[in-house]
LOKE-458922 format. One record per residue (C-alpha): residue in three letters; z, x, y. Coordinates in nm, 4 decimals, padded with zeros to 6 digits. Layout:
<recs>
("ALA"; (Z; X; Y));
...
</recs>
This chain:
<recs>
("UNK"; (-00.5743; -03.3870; 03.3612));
("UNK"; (-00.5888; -03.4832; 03.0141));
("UNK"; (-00.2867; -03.4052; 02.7971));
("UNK"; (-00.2348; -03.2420; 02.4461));
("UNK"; (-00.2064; -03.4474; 02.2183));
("UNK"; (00.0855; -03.3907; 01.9543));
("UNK"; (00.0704; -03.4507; 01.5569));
("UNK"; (00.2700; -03.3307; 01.2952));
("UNK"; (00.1443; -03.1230; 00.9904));
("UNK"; (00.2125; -02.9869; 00.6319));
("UNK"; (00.1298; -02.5712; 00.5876));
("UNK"; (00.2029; -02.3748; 00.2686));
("UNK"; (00.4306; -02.1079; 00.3746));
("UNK"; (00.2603; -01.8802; 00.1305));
("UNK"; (-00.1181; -01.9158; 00.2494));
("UNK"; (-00.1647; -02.1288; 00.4989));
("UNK"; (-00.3016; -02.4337; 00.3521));
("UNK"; (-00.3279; -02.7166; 00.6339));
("UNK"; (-00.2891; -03.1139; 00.4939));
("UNK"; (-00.2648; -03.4425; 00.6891));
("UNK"; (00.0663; -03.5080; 00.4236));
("UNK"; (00.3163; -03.2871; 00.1796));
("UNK"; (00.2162; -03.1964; -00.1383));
("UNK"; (00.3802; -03.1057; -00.4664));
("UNK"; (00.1596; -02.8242; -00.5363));
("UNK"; (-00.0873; -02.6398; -00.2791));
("UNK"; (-00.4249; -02.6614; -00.3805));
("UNK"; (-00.5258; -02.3463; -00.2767));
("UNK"; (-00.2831; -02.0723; -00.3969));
("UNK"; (-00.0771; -02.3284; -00.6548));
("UNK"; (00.2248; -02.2734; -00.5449));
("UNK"; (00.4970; -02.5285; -00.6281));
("UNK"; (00.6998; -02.6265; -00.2884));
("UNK"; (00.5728; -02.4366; -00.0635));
("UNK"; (00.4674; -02.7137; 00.2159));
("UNK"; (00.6698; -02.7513; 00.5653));
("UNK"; (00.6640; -02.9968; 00.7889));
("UNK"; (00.5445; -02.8737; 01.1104));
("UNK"; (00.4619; -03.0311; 01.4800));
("UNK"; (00.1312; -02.9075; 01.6455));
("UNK"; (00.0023; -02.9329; 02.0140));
("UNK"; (-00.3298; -02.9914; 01.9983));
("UNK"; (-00.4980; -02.9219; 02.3246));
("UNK"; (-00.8242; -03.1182; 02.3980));
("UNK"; (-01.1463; -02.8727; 02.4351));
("UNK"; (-01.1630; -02.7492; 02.8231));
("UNK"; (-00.8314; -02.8234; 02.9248));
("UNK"; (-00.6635; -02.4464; 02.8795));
("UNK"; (-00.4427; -02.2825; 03.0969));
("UNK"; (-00.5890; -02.0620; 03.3211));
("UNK"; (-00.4158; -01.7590; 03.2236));
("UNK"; (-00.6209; -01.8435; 02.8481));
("UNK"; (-00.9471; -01.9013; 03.0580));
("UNK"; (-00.9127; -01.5765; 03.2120));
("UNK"; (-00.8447; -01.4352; 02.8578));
("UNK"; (-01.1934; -01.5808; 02.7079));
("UNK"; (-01.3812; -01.4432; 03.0038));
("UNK"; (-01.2726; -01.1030; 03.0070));
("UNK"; (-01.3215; -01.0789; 02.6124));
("UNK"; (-01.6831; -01.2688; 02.6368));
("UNK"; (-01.9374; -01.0310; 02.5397));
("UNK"; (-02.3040; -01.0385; 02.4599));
("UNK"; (-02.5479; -00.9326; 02.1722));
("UNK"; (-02.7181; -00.5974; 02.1594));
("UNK"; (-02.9054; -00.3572; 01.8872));
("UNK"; (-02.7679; -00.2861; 01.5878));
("UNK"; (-02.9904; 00.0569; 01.5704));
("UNK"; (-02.8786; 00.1399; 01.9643));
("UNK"; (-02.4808; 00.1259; 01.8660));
("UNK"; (-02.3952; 00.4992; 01.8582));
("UNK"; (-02.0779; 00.5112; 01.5916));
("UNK"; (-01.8353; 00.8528; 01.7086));
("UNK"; (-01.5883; 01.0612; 01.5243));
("UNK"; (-01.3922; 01.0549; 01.8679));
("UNK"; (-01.3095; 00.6866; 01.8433));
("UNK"; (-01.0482; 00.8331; 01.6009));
("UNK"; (-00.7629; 00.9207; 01.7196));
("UNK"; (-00.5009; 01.1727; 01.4916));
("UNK"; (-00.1885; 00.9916; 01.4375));
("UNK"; (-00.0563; 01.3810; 01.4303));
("UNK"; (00.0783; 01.2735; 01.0557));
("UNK"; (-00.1563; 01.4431; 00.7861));
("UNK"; (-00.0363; 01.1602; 00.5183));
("UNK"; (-00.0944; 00.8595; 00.7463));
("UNK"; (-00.4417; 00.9963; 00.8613));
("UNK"; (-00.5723; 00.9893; 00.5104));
("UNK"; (-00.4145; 00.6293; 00.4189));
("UNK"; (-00.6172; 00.5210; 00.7770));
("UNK"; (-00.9471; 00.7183; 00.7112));
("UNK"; (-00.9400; 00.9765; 00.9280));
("UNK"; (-00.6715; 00.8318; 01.2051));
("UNK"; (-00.6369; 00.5267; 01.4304));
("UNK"; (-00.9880; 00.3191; 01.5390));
("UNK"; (-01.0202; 00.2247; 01.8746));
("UNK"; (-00.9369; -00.1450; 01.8951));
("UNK"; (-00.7955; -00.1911; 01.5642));
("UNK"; (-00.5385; -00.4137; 01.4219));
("UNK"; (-00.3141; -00.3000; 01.1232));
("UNK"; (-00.0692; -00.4567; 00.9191));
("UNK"; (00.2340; -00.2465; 00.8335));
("UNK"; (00.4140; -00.4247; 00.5050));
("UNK"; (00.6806; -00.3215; 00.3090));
("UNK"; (01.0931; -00.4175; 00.2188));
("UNK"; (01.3800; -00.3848; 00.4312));
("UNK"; (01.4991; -00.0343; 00.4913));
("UNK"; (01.2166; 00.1149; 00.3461));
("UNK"; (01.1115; 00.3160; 00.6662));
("UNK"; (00.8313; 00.0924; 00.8239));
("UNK"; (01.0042; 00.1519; 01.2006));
("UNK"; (01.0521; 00.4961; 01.1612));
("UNK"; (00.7293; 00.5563; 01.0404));
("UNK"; (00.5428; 00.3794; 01.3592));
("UNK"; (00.8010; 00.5391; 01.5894));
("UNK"; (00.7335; 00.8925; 01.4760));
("UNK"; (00.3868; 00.7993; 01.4984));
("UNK"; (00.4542; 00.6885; 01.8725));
("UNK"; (00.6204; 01.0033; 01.9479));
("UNK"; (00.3047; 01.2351; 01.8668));
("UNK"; (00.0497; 00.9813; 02.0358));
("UNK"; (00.2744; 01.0184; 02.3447));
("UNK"; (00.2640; 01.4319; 02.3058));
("UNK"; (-00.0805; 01.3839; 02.3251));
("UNK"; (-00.1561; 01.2056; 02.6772));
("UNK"; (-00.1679; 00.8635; 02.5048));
("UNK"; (-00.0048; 00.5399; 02.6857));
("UNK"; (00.1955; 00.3841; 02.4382));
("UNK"; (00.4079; 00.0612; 02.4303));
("UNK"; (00.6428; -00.0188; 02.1439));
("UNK"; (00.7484; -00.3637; 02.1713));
("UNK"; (01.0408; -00.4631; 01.9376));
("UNK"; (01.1616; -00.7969; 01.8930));
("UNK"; (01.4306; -00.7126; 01.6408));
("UNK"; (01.6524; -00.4771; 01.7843));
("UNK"; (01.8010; -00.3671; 02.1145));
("UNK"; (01.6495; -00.0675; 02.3579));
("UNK"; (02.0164; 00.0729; 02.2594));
("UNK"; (01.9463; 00.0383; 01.8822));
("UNK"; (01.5595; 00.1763; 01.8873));
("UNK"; (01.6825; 00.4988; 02.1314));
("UNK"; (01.9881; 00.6130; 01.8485));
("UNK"; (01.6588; 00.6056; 01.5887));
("UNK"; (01.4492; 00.8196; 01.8498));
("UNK"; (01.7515; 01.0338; 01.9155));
("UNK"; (01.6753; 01.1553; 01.5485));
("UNK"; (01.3422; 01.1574; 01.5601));
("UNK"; (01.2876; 01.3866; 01.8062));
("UNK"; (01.2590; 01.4407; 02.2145));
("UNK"; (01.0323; 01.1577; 02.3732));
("UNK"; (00.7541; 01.1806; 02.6640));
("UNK"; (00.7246; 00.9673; 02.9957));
("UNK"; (00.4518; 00.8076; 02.8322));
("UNK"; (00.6525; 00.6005; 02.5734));
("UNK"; (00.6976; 00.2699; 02.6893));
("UNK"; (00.9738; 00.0209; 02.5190));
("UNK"; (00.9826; -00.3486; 02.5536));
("UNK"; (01.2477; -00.5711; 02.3678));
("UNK"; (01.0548; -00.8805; 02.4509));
("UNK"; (00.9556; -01.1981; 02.1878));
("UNK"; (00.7527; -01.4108; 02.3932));
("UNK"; (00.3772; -01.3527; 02.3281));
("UNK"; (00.2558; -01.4779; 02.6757));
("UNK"; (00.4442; -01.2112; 02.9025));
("UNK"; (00.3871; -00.9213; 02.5973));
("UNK"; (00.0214; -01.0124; 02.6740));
("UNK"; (00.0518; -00.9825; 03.0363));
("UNK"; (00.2204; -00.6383; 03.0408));
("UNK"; (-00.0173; -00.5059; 02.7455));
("UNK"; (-00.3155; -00.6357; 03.0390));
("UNK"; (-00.1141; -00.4483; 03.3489));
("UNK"; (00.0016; -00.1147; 03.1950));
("UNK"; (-00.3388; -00.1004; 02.9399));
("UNK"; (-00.1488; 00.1300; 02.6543));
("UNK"; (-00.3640; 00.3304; 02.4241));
("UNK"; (-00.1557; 00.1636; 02.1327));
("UNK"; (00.0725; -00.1241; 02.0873));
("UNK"; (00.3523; -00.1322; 01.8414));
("UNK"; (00.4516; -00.4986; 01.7505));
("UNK"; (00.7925; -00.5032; 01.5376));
("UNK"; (00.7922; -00.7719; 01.3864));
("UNK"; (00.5631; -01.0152; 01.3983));
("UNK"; (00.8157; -01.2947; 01.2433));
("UNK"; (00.9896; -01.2461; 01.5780));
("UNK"; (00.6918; -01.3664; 01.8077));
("UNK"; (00.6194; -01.6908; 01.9741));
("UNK"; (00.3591; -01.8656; 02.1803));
("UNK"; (00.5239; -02.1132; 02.3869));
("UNK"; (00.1983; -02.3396; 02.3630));
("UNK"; (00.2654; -02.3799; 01.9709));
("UNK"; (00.5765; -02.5985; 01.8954));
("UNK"; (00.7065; -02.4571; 01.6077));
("UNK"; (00.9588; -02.1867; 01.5386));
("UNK"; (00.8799; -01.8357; 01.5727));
("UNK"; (00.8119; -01.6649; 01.1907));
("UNK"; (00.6645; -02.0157; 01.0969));
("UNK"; (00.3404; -02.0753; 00.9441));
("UNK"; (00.1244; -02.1473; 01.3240));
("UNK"; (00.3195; -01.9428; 01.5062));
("UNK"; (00.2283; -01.6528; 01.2935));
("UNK"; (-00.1106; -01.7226; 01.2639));
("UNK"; (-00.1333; -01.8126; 01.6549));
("UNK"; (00.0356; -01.4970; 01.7430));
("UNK"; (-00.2083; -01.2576; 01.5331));
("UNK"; (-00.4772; -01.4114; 01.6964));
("UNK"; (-00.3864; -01.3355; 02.0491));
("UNK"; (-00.2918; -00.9734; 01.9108));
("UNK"; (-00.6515; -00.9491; 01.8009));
("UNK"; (-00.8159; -01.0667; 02.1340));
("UNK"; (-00.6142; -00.8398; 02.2842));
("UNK"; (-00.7018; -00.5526; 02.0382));
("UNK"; (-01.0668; -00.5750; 02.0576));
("UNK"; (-01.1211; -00.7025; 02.4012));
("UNK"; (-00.9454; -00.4214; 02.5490));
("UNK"; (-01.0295; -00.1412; 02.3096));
("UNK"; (-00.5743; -00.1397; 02.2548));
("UNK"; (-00.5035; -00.0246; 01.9012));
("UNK"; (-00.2226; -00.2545; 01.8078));
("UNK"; (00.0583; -00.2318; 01.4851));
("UNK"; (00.1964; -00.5148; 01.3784));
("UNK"; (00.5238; -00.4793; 01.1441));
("UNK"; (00.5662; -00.7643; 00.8697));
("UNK"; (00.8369; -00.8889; 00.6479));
("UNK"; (00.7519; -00.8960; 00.2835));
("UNK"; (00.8861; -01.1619; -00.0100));
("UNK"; (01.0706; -01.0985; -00.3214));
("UNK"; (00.7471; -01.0794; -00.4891));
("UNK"; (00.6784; -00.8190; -00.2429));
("UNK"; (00.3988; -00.9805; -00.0204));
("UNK"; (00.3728; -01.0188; 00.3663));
("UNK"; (00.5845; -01.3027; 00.4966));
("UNK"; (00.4176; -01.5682; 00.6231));
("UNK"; (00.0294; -01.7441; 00.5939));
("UNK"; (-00.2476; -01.5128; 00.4009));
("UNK"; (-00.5135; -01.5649; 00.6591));
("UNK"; (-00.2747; -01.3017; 00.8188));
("UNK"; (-00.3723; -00.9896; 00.6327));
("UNK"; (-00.7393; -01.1546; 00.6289));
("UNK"; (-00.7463; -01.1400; 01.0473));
("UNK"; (-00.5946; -00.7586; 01.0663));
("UNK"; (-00.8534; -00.4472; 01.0102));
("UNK"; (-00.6336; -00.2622; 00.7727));
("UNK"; (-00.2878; -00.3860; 00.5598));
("UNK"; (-00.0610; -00.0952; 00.4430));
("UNK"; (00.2534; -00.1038; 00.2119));
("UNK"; (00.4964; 00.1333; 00.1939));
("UNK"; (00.6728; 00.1387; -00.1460));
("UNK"; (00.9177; 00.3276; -00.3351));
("UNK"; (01.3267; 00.2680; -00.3948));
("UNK"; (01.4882; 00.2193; -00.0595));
("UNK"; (01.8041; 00.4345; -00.2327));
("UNK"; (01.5558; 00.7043; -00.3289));
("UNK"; (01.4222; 00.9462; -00.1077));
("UNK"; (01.0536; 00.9438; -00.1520));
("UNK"; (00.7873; 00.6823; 00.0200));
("UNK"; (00.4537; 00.5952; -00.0954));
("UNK"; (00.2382; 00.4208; 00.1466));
("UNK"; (-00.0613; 00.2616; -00.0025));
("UNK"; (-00.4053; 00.1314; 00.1715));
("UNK"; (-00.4447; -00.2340; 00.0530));
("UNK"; (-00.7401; -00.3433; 00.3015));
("UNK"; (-00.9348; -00.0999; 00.5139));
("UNK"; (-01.2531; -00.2075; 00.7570));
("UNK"; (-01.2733; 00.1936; 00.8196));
("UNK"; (-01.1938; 00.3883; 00.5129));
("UNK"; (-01.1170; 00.3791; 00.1299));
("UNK"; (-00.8516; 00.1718; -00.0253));
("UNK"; (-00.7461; 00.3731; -00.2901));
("UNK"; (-00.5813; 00.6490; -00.0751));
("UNK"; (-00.1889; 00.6877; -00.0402));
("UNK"; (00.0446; 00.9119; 00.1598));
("UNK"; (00.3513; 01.0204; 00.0484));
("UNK"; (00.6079; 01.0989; 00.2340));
("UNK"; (01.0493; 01.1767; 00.1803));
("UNK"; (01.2863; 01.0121; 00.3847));
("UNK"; (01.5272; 01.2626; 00.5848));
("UNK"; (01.7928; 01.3012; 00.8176));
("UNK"; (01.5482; 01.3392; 01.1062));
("UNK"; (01.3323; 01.0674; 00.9452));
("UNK"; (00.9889; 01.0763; 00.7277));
("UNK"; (00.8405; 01.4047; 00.6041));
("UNK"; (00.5125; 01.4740; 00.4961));
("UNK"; (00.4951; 01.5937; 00.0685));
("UNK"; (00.2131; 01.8181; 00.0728));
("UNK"; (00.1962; 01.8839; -00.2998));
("UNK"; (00.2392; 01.5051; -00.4363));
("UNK"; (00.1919; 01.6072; -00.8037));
("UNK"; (00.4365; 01.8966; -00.7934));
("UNK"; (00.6997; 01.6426; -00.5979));
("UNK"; (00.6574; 01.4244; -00.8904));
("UNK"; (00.7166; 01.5934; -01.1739));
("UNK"; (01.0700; 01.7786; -01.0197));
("UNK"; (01.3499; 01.7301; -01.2550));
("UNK"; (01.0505; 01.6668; -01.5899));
("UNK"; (01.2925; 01.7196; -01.9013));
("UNK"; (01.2280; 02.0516; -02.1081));
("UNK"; (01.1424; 02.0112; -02.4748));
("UNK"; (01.2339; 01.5920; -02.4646));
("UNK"; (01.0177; 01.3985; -02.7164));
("UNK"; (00.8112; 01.1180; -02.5597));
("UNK"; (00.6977; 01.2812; -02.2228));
("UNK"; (00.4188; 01.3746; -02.0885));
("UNK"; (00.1829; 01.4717; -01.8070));
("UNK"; (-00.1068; 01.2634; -01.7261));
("UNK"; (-00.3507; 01.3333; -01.4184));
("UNK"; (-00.4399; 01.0051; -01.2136));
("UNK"; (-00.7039; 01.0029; -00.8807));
("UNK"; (-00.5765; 00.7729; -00.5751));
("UNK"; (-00.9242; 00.7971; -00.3834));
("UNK"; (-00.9603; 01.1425; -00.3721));
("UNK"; (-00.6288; 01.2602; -00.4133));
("UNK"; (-00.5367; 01.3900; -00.7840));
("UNK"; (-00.2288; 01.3147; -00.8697));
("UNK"; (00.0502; 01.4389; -01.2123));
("UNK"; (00.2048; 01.2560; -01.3150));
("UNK"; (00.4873; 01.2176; -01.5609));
("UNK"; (00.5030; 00.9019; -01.8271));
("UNK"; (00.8436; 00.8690; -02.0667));
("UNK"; (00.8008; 00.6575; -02.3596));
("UNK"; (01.0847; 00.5227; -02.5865));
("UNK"; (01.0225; 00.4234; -02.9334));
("UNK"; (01.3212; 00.3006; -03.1287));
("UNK"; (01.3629; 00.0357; -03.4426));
("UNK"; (01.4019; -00.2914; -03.3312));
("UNK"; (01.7932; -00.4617; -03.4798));
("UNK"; (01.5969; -00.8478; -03.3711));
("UNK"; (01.3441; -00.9917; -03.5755));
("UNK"; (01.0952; -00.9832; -03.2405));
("UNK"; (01.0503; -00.6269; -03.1216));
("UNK"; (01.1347; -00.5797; -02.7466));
("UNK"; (00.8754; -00.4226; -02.5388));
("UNK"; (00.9150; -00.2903; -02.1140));
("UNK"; (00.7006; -00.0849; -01.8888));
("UNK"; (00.7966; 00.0240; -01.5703));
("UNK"; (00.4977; 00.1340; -01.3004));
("UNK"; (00.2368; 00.0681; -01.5523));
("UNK"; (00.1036; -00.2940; -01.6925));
("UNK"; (00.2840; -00.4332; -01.9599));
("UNK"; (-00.0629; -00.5833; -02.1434));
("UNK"; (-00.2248; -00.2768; -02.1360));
("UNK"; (00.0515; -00.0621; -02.3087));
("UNK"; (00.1000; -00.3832; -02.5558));
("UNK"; (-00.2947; -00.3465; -02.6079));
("UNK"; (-00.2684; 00.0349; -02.6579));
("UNK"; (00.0158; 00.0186; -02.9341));
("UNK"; (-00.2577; -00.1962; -03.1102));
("UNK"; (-00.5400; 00.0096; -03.1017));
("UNK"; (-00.2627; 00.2874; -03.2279));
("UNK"; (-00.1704; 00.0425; -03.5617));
("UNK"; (-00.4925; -00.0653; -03.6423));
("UNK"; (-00.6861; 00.2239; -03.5753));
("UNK"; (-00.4647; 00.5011; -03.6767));
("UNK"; (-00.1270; 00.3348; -03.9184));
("UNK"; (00.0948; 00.4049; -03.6918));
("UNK"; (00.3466; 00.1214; -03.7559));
("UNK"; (00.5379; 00.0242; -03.4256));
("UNK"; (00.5545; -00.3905; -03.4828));
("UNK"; (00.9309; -00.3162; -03.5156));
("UNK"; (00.9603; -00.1346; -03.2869));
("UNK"; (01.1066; -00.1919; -02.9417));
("UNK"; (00.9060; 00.0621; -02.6611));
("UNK"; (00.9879; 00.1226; -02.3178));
("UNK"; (00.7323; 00.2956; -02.0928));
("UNK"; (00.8194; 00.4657; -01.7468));
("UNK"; (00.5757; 00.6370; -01.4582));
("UNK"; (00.7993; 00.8436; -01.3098));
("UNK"; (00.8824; 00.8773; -00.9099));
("UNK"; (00.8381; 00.5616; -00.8654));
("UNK"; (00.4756; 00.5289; -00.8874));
("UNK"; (00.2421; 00.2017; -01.0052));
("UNK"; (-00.0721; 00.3027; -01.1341));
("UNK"; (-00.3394; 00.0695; -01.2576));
("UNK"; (-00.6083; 00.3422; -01.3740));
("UNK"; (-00.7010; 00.3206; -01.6995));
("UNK"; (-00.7244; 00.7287; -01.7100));
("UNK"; (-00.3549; 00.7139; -01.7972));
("UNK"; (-00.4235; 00.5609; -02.1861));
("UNK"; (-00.4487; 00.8556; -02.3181));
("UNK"; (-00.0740; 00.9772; -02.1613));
("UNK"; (00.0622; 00.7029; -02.2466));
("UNK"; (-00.0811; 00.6927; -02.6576));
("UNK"; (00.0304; 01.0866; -02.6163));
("UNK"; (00.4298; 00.9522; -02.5267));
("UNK"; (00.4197; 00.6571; -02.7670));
("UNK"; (00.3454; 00.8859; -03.0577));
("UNK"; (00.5624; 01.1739; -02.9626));
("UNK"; (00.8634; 00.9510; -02.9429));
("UNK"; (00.7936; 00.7500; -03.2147));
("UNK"; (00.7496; 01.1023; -03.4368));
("UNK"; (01.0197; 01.2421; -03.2490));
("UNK"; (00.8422; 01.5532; -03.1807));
("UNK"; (00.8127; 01.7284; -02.8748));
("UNK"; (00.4707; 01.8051; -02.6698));
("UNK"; (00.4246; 02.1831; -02.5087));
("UNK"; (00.5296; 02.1732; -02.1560));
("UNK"; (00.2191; 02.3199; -02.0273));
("UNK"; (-00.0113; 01.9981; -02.1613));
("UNK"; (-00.1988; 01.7089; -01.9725));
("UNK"; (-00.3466; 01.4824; -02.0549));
("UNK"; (-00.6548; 01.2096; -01.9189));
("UNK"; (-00.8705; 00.9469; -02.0639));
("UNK"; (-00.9366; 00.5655; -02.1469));
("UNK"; (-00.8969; 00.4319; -02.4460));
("UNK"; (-01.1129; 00.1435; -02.6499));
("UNK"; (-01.0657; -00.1022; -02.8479));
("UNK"; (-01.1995; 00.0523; -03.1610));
("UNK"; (-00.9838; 00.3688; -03.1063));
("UNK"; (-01.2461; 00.5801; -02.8968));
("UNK"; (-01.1708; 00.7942; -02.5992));
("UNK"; (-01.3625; 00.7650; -02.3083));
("UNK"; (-01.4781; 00.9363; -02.0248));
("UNK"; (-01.3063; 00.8878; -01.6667));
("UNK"; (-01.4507; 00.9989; -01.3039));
("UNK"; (-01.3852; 01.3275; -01.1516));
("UNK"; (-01.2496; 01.4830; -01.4918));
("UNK"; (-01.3153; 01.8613; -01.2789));
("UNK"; (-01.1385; 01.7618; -01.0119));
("UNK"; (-00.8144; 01.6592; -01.2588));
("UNK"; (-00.8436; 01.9348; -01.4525));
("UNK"; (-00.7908; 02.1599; -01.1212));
("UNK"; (-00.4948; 02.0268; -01.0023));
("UNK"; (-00.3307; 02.0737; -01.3347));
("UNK"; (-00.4570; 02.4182; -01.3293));
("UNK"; (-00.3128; 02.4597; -00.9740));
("UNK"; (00.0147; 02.3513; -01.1077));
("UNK"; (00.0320; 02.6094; -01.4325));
("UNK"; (-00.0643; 02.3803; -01.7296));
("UNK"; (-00.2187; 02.5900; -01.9268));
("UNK"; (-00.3898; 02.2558; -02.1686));
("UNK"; (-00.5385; 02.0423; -02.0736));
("UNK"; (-00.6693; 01.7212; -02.3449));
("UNK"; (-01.0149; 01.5156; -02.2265));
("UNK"; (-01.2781; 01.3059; -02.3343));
("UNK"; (-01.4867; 01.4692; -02.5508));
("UNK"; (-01.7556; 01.4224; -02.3358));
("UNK"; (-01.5922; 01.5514; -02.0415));
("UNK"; (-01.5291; 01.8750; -02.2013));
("UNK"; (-01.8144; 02.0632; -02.1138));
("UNK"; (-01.7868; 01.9849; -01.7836));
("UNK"; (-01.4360; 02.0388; -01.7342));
("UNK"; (-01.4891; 02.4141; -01.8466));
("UNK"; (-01.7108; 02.5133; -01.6124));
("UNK"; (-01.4842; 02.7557; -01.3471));
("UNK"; (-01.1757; 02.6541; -01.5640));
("UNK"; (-00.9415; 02.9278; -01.6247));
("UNK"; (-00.7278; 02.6488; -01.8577));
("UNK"; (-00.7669; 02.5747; -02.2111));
("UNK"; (-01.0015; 02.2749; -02.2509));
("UNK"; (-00.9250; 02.0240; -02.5920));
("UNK"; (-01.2180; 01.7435; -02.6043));
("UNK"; (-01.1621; 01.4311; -02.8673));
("UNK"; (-01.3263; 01.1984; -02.9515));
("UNK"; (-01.0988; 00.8934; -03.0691));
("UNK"; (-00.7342; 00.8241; -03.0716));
("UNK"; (-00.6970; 00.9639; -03.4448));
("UNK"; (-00.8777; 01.2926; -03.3664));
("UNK"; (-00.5916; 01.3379; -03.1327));
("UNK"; (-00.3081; 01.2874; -03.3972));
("UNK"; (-00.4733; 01.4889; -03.6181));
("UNK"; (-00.5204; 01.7804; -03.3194));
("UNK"; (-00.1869; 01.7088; -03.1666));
("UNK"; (00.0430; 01.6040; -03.4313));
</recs>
């Protein structure tokens, strides 16, 4: 029989870039230093185990019709958690493989074993397989959690080979894999969380997935800049890659769709961590703006969409004269350009003179939002603090901002104006031509303008 052959190779530890000899600099994400040395068995075509040829014949399939494929809403299955159903689309896919992300602590193992616990309730097989932490450790988390069915299976097990063989004997409904830094293949040479085992490992998990119709989580480490651990072919393999975010010290949780085969990725799920672990928030907007300062210059509300979720929320501004000759500017949850790019359109358009002085900008709750909808809450806080002058309580705000100082209009302006009615704000300032719109079945006070000095004049 013909034996591997063994060679060593360089792989960027940040996306998987394969080269014959170590680099300064990858050439496909740039990244300075970021090349291992790593030793590969390379098996010559035809010479696999057998356990791998019985793998490739049990997942070999063959072509059909496009038109004959019948697509049903029963191949989704409720996760039984109203928040994680929406980030997912509707609920799990049969035979799909998702990427849990997110930083230590921050409540990706609860989350998946809560999720375990109502799959189980409801008939399903499942197998949580945990290569982190003892049976011991994983029962004193499920102690909180809740009571557990026969159903749940647990497996503190790190070798990919007999995981596969137990997933292929006790066929679960769904497989939780925690983490996938902790796997191995004992054909690949390398240490487990490197670059090939990670990618080698995935792989298998995704034969596995969609040649037995398992639905499989896989748990990932994330980097200081906040990005799954390991090569980026990873999150390219998986169906769907979610992040939970937030403060670990804080209570709340915000779990955010980054990649979806089966649904939007603009949805997130919020959820508060607890004693007896995460809990669904219901009303996200109202959640956010507990604690909002009464009568406090440079705050206000601003109504943003993630998918079709409106959300409030609240943005704090801080205008001050700058004691350095170079004005200091920070934004927290918001990008730093665009507020720059908004206090500019303020001076040139409308004399308001704020090149000395420094400005901090906050989303509240821990949010990050990217929308451009929010200009017009954050011009709103910039002015308000600069003029020291508070805004009414009961006012929101929503629209993007131009260059030359114009207002523009934003998608599903009703909807936004309807969840700051459900909340009791009784103003609510839009796009002019939004306005018309907006008051159709509005019971709320509608203000339309047209450019950013029609709204210092109307505001201010």
């Amino acid at each position: 029989m013909a034996k591997g052959k063994t060679s060593t190779v360089f792989f960027c530890q940040n996306c998987g870039y394969e080269s014959a000899k170590w680099m300064g600099q990858c050439p496909g994400c740039k990244e300075w230093n970021s090349f291992v040395e790593e030793t590969v068995n390379k098996s010559p075509y035809g010479t696999m185990n057998p356990a791998q040829g019985a793998a490739r014949g049990a997942g070999q399939s063959q072509p059909c019709i496009l038109s004959g494929i019948q697509a049903r809403s029963e191949d989704r299955i409720s996760t039984g958690i109203g928040e994680l159903d929406r980030v997912l689309g509707g609920g799990i896919v049969r035979g799909s493989l998702t990427l849990v992300g997110g930083d230590p602590g921050i409540g990706k193992s609860t989350l998946l074993l809560q999720v375990c616990r109502s799959l189980s309730e409801g008939d399903q097989n499942i197998l949580y397989i945990s290569g982190e932490e003892s049976p011991a450790q994983i029962k004193m988390r499920a102690d909180r959690i809740g009571q557990f069915t026969d159903r749940m299976l647990l497996l503190c097990e790190t070798n990919l080979d007999v995981i596969a063989e137990v997933i292929r004997t006790r066929k679960p409904q769904t497989v939780v894999i925690d983490s996938i830094q902790t796997m191995y293949c004992e054909s690949v040479s390398a240490a487990p969380g490197s670059v090939s085992q990670v990618r080698e490992a995935t792989g298998v998990l995704l034969q596995l997935a969609k040649g037995l119709g398992v639905s499989v989580f896989i748990v990932g480490h994330v980097t200081k800049e906040g990005t799954v651990a390991g090569p980026r072919v990873l999150e390219h393999m998986v169906d769907a890659v979610l992040y939970f975010e937030g403060d670990r010290y804080a209570s709340y949780r915000i779990l955010r769709g980054v990649k979806n085969r089966f649904g939007s990725t603009n949805e997130i799920g919020v959820f508060e961590m607890r004693e007896q672990g995460l809990t669904e928030v219901r009303n996200a907007s109202e959640y956010m703006l507990s604690g909002r300062p009464e009568d406090a210059s440079g705050s206000v509300v601003a109504c943003t969409m993630e998918g079709t979720r409106p959300l409030l929320v609240e943005i704090q501004a801080l205008v001050c004269h700058s004691n350095f000759g170079i004005p200091r500017r920070q934004t927290t949850g918001t990008d730093f350009n665009r507020v720059n790019l908004l206090m500019a359109v303020l001076e040139k358009r409308s004399g308001v003179q704020l090149a000395a002085c420094d400005a901090y900008v906050n989303i509240t709750g821990g949010m990050k939002i990217q929308e451009p909808a929010v200009d017009l809450g954050i011009v709103l806080a910039v002015l308000s603090s600069f003029k020291n002058r508070a805004l009414p309580p009961k006012l929101a705000a929503f629209g993007e901002v131009g260059l030359s100082g114009e207002v523009r209009a934003v998608s599903q302006a009703r909807q936004r104006v309807a969840e700051a009615e459900k909340l009791g704000f009784q103003t609510c300032i839009v796009p002019q031509v939004c306005a018309e719109d907006c008051r159709k079945n509005s019971g709320i006070e509608i203000v339309g303008v047209r450019s950013v000095q029609e709204l210092i004049e109307r505001v201010f």
